[in-house]
N, CA and C atoms as an extended XYZ file, in Angstrom:
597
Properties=species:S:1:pos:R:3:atomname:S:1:resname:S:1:resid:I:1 pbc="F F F"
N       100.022       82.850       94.901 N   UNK     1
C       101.066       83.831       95.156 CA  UNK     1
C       102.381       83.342       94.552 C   UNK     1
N       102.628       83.941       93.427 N   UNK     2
C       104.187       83.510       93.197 CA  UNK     2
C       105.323       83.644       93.964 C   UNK     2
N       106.663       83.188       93.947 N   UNK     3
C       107.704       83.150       95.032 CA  UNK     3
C       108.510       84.549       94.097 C   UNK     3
N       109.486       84.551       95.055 N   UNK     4
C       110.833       86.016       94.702 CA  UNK     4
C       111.684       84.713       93.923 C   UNK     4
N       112.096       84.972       92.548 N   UNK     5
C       112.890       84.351       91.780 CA  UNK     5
C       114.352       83.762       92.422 C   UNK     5
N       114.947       84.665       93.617 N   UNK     6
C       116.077       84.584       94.400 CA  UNK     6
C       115.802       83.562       95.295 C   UNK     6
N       114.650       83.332       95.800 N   UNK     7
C       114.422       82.813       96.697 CA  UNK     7
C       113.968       81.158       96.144 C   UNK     7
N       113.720       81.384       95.243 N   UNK     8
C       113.073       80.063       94.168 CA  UNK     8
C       114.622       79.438       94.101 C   UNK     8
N       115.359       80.020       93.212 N   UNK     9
C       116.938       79.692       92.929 CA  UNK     9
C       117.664       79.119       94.186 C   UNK     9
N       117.580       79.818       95.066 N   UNK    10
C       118.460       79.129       96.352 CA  UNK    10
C       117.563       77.690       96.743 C   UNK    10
N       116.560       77.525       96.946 N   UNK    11
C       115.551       76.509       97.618 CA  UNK    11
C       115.511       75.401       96.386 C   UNK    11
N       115.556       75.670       94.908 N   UNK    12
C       115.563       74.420       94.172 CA  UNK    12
C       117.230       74.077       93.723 C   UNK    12
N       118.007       75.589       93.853 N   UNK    13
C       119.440       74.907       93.402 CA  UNK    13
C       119.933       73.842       95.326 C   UNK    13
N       119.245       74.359       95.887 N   UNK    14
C       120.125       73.037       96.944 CA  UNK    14
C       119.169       71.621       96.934 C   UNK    14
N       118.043       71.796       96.190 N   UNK    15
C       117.414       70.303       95.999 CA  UNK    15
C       118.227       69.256       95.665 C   UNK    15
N       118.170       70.197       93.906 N   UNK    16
C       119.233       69.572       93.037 CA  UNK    16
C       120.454       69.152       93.563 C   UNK    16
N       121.296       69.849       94.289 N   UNK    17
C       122.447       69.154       95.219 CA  UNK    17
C       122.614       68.482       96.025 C   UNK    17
N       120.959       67.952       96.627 N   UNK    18
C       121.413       67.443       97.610 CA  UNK    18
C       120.084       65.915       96.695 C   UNK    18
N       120.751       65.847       95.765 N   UNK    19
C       120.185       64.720       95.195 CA  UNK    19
C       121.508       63.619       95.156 C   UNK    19
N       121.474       62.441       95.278 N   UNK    20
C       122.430       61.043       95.451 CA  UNK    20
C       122.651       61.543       94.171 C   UNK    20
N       123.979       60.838       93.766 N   UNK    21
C       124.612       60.566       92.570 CA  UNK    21
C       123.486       59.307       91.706 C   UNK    21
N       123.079       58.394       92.403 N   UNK    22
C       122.234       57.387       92.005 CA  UNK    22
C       120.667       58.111       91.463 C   UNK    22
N       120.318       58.871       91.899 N   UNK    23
C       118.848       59.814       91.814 CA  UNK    23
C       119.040       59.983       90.486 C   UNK    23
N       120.380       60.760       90.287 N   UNK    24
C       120.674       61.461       89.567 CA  UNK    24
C       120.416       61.137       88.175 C   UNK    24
N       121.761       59.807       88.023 N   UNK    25
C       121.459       59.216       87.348 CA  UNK    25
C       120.390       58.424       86.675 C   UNK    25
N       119.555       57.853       87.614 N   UNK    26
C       118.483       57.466       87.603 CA  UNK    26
C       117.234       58.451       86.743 C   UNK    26
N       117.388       59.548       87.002 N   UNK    27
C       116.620       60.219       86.225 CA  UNK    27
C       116.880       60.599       85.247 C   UNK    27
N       118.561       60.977       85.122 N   UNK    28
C       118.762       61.066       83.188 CA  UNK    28
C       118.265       60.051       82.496 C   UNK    28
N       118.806       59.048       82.765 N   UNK    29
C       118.540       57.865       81.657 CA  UNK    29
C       116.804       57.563       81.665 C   UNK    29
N       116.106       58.109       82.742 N   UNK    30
C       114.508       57.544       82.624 CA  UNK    30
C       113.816       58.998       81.648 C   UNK    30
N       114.447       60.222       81.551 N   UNK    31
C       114.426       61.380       80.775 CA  UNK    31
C       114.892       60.934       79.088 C   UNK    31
N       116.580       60.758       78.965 N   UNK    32
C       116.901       59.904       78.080 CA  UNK    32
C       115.860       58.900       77.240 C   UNK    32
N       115.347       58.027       78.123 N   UNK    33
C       114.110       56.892       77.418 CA  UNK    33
C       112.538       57.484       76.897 C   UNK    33
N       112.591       59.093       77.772 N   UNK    34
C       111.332       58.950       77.044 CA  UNK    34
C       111.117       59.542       76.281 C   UNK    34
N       112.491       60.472       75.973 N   UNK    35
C       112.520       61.183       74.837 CA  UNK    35
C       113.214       60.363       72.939 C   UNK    35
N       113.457       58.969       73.307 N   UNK    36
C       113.717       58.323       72.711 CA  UNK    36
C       113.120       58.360       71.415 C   UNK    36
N       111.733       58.376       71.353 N   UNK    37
C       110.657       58.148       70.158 CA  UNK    37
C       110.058       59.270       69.995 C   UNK    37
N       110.519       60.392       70.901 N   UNK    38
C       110.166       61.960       70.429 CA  UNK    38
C       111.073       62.691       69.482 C   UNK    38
N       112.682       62.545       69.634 N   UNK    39
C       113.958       63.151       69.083 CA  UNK    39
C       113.647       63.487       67.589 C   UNK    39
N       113.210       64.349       67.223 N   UNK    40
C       112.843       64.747       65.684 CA  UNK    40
C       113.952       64.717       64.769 C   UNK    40
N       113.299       63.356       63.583 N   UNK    41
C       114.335       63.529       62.639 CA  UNK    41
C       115.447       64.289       61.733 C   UNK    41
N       114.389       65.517       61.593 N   UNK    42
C       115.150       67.057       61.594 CA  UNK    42
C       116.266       67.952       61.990 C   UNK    42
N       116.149       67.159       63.697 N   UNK    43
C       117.342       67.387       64.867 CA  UNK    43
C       118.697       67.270       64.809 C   UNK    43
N       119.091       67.728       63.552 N   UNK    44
C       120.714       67.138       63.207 CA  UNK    44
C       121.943       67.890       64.113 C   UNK    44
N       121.358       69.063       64.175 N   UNK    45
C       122.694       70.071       65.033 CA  UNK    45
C       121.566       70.253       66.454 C   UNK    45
N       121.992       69.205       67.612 N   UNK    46
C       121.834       69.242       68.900 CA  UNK    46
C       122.926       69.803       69.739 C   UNK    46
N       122.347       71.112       70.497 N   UNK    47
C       123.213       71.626       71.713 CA  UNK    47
C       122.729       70.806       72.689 C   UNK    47
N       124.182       70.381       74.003 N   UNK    48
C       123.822       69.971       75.221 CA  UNK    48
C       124.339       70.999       76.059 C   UNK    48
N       124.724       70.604       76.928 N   UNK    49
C       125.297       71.187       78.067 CA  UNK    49
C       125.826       70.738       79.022 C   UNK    49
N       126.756       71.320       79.724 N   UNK    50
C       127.551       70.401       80.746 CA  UNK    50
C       127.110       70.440       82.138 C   UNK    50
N       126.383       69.403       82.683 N   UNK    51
C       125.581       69.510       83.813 CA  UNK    51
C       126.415       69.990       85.433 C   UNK    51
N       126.004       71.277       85.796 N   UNK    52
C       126.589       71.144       87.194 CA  UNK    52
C       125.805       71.734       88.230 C   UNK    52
N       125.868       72.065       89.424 N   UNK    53
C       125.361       72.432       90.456 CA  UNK    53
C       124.201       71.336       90.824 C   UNK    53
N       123.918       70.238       90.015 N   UNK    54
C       122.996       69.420       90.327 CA  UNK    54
C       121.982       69.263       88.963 C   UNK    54
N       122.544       70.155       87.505 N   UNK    55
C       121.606       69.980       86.743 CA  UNK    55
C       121.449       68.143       86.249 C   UNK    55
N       120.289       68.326       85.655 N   UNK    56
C       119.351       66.947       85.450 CA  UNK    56
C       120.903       66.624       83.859 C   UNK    56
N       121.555       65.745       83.770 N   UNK    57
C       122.429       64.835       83.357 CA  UNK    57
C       121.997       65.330       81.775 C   UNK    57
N       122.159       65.365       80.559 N   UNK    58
C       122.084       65.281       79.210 CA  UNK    58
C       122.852       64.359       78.177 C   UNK    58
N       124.000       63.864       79.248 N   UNK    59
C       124.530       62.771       78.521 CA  UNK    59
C       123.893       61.714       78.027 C   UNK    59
N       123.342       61.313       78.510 N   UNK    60
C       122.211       59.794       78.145 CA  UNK    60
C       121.840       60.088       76.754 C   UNK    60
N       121.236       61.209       76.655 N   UNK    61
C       120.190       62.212       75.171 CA  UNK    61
C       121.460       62.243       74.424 C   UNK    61
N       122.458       63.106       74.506 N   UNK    62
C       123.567       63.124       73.882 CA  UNK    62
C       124.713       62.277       72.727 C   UNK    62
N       124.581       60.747       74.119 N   UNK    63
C       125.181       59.917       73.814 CA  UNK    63
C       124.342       58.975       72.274 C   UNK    63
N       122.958       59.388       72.649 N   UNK    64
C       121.984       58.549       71.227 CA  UNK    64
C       122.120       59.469       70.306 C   UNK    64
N       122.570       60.510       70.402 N   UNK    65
C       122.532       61.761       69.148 CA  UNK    65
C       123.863       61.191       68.241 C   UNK    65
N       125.044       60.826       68.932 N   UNK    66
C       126.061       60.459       68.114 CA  UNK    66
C       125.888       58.861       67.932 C   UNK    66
N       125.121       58.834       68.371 N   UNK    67
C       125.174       57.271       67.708 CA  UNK    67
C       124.605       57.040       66.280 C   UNK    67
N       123.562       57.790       66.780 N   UNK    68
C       122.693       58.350       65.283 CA  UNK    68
C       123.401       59.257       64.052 C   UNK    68
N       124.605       59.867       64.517 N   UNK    69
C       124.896       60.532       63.740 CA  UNK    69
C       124.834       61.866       63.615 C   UNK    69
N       124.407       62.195       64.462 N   UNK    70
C       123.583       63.688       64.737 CA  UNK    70
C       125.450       64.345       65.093 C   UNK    70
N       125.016       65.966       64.907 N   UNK    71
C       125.904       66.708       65.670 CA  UNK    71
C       125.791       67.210       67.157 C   UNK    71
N       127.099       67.200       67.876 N   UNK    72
C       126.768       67.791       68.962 CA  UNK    72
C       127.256       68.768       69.535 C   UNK    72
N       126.523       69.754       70.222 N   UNK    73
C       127.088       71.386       70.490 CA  UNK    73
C       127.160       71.599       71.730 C   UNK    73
N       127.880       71.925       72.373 N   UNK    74
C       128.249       72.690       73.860 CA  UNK    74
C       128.485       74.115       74.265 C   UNK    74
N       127.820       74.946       74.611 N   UNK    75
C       127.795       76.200       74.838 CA  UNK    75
C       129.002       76.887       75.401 C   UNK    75
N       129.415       77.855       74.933 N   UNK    76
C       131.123       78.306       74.954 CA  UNK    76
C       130.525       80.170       75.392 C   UNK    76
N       131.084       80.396       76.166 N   UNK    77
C       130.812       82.224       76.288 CA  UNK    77
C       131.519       82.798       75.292 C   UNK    77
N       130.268       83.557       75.082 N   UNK    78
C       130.562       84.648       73.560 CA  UNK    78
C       130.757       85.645       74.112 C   UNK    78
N       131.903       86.284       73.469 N   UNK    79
C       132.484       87.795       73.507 CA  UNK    79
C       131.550       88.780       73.404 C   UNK    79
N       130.696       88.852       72.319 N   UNK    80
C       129.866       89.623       71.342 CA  UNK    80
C       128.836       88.905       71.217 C   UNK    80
N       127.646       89.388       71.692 N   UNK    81
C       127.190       90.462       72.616 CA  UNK    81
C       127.465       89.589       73.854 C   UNK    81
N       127.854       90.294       74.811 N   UNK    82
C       127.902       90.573       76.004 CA  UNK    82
C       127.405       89.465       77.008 C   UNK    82
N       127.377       88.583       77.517 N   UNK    83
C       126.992       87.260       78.401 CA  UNK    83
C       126.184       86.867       77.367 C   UNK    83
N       126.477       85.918       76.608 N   UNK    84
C       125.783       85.278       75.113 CA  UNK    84
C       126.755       84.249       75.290 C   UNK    84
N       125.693       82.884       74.134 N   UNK    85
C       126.536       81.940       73.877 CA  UNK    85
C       126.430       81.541       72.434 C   UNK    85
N       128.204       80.955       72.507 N   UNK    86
C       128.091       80.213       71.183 CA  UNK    86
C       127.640       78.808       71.585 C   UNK    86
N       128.233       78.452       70.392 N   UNK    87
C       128.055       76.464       70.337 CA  UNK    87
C       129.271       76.090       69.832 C   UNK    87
N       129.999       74.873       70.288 N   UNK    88
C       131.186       74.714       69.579 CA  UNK    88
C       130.545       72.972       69.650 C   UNK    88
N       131.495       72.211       68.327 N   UNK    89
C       131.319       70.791       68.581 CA  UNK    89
C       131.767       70.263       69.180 C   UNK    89
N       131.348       69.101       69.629 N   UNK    90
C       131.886       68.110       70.555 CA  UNK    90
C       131.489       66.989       70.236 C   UNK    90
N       132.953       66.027       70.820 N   UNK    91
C       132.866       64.797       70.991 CA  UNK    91
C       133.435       64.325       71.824 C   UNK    91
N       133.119       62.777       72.421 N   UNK    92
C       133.877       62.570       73.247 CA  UNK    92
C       135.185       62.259       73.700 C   UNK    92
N       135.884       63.134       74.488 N   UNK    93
C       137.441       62.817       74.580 CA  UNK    93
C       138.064       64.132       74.284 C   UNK    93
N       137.633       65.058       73.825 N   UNK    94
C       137.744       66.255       72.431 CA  UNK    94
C       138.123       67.117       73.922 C   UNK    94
N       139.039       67.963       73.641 N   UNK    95
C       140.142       68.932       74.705 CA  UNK    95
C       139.079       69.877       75.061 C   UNK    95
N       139.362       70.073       76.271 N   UNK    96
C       138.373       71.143       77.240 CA  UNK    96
C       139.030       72.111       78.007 C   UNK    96
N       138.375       73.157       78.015 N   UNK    97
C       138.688       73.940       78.736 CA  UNK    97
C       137.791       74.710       79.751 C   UNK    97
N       138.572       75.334       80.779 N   UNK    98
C       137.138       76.038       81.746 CA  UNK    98
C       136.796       77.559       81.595 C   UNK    98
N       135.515       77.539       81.896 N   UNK    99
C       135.310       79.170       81.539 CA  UNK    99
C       135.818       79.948       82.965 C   UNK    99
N       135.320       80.954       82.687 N   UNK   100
C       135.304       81.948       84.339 CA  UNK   100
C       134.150       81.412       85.017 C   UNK   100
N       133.438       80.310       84.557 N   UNK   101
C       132.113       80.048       86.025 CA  UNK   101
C       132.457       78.784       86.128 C   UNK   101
N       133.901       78.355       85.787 N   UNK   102
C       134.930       77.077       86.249 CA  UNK   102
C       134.133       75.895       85.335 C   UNK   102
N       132.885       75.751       84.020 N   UNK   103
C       132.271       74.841       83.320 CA  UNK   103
C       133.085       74.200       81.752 C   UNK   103
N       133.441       72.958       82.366 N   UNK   104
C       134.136       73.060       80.776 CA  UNK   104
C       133.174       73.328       79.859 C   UNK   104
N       134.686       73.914       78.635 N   UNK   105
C       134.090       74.441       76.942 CA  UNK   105
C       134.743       73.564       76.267 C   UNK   105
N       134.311       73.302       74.985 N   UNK   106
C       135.447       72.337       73.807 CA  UNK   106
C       136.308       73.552       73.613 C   UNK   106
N       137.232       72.947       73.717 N   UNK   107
C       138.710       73.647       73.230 CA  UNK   107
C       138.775       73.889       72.039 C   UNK   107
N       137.953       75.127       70.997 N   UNK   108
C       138.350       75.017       69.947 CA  UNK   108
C       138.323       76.425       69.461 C   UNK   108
N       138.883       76.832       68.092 N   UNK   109
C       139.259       78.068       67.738 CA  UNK   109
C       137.392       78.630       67.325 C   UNK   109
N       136.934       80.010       67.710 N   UNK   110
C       135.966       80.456       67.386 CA  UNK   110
C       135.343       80.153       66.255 C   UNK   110
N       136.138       80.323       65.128 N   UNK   111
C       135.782       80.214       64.027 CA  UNK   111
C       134.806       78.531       63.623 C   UNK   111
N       134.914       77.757       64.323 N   UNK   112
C       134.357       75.973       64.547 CA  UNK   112
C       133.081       76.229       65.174 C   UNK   112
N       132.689       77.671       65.966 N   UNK   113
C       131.246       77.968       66.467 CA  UNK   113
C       130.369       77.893       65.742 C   UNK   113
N       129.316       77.809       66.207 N   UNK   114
C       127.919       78.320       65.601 CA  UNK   114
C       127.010       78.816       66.638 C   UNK   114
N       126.240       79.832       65.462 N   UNK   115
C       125.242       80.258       66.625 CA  UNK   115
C       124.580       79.790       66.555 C   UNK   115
N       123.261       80.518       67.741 N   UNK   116
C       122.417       79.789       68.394 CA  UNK   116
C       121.282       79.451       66.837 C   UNK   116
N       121.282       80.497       66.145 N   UNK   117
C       120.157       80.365       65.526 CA  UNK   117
C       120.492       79.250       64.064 C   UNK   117
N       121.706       78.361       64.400 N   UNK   118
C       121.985       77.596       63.188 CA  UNK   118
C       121.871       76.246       64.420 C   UNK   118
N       121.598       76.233       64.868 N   UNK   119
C       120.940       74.912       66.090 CA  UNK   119
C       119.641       74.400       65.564 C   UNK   119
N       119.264       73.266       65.729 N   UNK   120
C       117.931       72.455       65.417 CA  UNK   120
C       117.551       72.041       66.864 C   UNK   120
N       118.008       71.475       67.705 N   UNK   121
C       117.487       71.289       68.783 CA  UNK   121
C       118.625       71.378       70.029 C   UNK   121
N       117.938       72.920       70.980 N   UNK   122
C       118.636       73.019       72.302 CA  UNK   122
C       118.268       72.117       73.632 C   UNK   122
N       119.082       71.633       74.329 N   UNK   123
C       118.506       71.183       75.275 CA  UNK   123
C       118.668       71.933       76.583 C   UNK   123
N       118.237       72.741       77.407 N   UNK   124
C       118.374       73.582       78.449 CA  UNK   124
C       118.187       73.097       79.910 C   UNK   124
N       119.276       73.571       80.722 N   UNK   125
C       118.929       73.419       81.879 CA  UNK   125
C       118.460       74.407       82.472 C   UNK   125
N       117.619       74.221       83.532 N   UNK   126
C       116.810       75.077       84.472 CA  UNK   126
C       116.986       74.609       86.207 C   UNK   126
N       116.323       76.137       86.619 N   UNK   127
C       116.324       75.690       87.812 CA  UNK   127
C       114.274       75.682       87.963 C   UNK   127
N       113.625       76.245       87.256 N   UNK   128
C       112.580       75.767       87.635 CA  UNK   128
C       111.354       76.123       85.992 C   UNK   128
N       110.077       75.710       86.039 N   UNK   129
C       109.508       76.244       85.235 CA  UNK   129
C       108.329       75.889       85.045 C   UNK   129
N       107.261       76.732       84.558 N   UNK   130
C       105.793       76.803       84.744 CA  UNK   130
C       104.832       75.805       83.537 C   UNK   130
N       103.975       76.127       83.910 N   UNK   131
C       102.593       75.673       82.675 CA  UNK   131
C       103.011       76.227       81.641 C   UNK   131
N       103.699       77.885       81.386 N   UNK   132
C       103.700       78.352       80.275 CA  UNK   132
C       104.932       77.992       79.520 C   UNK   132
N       105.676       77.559       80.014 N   UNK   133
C       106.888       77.481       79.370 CA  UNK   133
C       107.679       78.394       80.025 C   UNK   133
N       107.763       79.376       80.943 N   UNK   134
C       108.593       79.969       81.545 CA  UNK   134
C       109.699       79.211       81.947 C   UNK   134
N       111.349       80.098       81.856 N   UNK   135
C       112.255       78.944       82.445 CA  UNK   135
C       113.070       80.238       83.537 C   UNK   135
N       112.819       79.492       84.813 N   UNK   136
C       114.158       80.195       85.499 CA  UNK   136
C       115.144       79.490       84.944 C   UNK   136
N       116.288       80.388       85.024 N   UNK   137
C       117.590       79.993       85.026 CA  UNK   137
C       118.414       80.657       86.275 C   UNK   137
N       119.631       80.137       86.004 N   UNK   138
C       120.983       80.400       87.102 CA  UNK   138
C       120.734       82.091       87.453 C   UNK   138
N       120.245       82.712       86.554 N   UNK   139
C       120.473       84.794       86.758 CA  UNK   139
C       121.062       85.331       85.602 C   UNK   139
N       122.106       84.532       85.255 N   UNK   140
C       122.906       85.387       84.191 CA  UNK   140
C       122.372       86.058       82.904 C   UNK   140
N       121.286       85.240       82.652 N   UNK   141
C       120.195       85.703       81.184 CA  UNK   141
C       121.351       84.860       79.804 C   UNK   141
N       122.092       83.896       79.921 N   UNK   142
C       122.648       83.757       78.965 CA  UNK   142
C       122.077       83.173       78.096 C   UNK   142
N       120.922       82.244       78.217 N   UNK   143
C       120.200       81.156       77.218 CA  UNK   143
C       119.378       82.829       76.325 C   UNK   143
N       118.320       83.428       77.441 N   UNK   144
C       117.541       84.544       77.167 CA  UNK   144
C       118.538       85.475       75.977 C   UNK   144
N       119.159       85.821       76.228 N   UNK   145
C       120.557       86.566       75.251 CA  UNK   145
C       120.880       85.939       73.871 C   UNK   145
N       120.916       84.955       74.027 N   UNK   146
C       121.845       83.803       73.229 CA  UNK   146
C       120.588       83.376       71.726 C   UNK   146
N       118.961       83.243       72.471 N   UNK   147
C       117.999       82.816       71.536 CA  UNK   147
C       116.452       84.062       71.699 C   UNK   147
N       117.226       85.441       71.996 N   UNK   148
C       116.100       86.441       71.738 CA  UNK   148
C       116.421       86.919       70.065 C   UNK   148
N       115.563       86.224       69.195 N   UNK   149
C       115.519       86.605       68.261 CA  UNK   149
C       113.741       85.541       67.796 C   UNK   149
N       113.529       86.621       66.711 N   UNK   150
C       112.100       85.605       66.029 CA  UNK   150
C       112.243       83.970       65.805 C   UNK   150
N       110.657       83.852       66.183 N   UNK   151
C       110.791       82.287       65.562 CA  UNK   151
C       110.978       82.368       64.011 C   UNK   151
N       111.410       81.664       63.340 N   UNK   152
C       111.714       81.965       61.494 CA  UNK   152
C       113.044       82.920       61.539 C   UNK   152
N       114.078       82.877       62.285 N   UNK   153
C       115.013       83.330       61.705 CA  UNK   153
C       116.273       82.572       61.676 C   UNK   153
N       116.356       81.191       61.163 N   UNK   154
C       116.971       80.646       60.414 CA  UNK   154
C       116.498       80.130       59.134 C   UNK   154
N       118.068       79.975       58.252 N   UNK   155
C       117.597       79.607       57.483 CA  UNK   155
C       116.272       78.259       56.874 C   UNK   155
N       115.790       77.804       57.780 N   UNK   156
C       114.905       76.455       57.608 CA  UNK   156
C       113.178       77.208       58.374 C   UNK   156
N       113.398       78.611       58.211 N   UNK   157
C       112.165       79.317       58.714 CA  UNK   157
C       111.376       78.975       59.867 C   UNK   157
N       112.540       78.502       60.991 N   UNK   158
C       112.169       78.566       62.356 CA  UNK   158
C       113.078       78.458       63.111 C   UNK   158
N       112.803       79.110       64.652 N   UNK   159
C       114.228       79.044       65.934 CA  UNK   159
C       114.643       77.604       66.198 C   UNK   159
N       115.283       77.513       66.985 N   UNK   160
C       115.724       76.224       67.423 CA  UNK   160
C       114.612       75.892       68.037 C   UNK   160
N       114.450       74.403       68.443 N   UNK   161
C       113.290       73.945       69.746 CA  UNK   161
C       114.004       74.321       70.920 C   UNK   161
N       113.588       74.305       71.781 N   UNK   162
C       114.401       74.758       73.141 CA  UNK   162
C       113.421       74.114       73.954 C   UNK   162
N       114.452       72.658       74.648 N   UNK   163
C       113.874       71.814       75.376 CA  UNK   163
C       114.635       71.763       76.628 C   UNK   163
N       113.672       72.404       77.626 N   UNK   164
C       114.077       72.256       78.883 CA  UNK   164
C       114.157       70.728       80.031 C   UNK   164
N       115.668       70.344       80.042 N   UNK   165
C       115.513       69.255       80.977 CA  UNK   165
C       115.574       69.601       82.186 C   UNK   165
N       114.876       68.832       82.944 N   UNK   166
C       115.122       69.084       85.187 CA  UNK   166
C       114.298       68.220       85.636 C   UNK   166
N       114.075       68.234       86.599 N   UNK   167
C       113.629       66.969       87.573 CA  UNK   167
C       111.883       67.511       88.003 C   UNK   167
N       110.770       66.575       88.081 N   UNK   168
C       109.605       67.414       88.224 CA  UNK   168
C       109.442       67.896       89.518 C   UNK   168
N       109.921       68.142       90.362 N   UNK   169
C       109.891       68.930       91.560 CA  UNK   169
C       110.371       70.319       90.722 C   UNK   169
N       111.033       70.760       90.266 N   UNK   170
C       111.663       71.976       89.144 CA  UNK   170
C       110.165       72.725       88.808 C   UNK   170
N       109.119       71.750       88.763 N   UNK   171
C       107.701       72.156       88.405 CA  UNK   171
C       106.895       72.927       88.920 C   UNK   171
N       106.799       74.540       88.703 N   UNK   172
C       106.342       75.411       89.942 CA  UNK   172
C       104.941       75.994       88.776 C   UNK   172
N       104.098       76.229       89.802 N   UNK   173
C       102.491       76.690       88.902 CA  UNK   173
C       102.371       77.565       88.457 C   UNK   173
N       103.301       78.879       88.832 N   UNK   174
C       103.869       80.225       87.816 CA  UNK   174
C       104.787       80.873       88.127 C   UNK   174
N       105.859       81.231       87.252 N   UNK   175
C       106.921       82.290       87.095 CA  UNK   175
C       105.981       83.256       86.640 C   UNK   175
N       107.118       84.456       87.283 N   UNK   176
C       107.332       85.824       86.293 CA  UNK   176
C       107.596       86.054       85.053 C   UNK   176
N       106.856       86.016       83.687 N   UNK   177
C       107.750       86.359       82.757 CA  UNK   177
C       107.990       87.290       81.968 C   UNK   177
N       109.499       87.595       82.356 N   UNK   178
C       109.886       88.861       82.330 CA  UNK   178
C       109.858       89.523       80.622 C   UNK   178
N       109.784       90.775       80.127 N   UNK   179
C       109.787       90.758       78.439 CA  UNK   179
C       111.298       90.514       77.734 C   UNK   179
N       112.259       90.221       78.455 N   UNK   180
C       113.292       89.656       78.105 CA  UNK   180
C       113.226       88.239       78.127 C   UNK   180
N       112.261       87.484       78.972 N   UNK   181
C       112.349       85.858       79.126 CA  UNK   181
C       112.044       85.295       78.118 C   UNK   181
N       112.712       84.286       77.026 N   UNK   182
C       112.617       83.248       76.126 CA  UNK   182
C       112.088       82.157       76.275 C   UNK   182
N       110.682       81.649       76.151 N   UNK   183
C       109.677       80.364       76.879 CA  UNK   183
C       110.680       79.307       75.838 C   UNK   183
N       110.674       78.234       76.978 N   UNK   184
C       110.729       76.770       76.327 CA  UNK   184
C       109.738       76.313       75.527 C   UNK   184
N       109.887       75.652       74.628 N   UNK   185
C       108.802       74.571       73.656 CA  UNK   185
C       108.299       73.760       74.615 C   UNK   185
N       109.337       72.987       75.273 N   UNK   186
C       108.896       72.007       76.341 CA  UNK   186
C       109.886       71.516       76.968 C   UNK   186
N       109.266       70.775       78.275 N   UNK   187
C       110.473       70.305       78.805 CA  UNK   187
C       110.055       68.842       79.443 C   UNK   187
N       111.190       68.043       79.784 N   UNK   188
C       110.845       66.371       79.501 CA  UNK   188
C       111.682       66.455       81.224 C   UNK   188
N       111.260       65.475       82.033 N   UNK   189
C       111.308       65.524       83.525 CA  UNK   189
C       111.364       64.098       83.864 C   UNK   189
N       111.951       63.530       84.433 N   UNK   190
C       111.760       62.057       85.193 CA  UNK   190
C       110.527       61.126       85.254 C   UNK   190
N       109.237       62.504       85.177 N   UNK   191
C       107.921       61.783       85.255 CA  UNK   191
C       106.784       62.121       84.197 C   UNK   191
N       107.554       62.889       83.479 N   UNK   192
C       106.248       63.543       82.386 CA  UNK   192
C       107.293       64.371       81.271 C   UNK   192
N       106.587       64.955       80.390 N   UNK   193
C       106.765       65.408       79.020 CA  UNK   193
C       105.835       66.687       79.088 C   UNK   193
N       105.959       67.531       79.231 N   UNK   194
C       105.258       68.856       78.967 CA  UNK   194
C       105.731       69.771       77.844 C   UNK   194
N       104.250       69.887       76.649 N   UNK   195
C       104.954       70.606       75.513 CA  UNK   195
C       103.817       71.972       75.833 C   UNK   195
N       104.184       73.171       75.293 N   UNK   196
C       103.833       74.603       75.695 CA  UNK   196
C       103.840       75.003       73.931 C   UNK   196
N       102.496       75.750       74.201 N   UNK   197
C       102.220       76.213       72.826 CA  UNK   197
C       102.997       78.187       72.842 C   UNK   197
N       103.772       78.214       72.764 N   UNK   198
C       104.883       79.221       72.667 CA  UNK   198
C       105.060       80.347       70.967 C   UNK   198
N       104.113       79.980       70.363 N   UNK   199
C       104.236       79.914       69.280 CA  UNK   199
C       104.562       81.487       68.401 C   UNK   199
């Protein structure tokens, strides 16, 4: 019997909150390590995200992307279309600002965006997600919005990867998925690596 999506959201977003600061951490950096020798060389323009309500940390992943050299992107609310996101760069120290759901954005003029579909690898937070790659999210549909378009429509003749991070309790045996829902490739958890043939 699957759960009511509302009811899923309230019961795993107060998990996530009522996880120690130490948990927390503890599980980025053991997420961080095991995605270490997975991070595809390809991966040059990486989106993160700014973890709150209890999401699973991305800094750890982040922090090896610029070490490497890689770029890094932070999701900024897009005007056009309608609850969508851009990507703006970031680094660390680099001026912030808050949106209307109070999350900092890089402080920078639109024109420094990119969209979703000039990304090589997203990293997503969730509040929960299945065998198939299904991802709840927060409600808003902004990831769903942001990367409903074909696989092959960038220029390098495929979407971004879209890798869901969260904690494996996040791990439920089936969602709903809705014909607006955008499946993850995979998603990497404190205790395992799950990749989904999405194709």
């Amino acid at each position: 019997m699957m759960i009511d999506a509302q009811q899923l959201r309230r019961q795993f977003r107060a998990l996530r909150r009522g996880l120690s600061p130490a948990t927390r951490q503890r599980a980025a950096r053991v997420v961080a390590g095991r995605l270490e020798s997975w991070l595809p060389a390809r991966a040059v323009r990486i989106a993160g995200y700014w973890a709150c309500d209890g999401e699973l940390e991305p800094w750890p992943v982040l922090e090896r992307a610029w070490a490497e050299g890689r770029q890094v992107f932070l999701p900024v609310l897009a005007d056009a279309p309608p609850c969508s996101l851009q990507f703006a760069p970031y680094r660390p120290g680099a001026p912030l600002r808050r949106n209307r759901f109070n999350i900092p954005e890089p402080k920078v003029a639109p024109t420094e965006c990119v969209q979703p579909a000039d990304l090589d690898l997203v990293l997503a937070p969730l509040v929960a997600f299945d065998a198939t790659g299904t991802r709840l999210g927060m409600g808003g549909g902004f990831y769903d919005r942001s990367f409903a378009f074909p696989r092959g429509a960038n220029e390098l003749g495929r979407r971004p990867y879209l890798l869901g991070l969260g904690y494996e309790f996040q791990a439920v045996a089936e969602l709903v998925r809705q014909p607006w829902d955008v499946p993850l490739d995979a998603v990497a958890t404190e205790q395992a690596f799950y990749e989904f043939s999405n194709t």
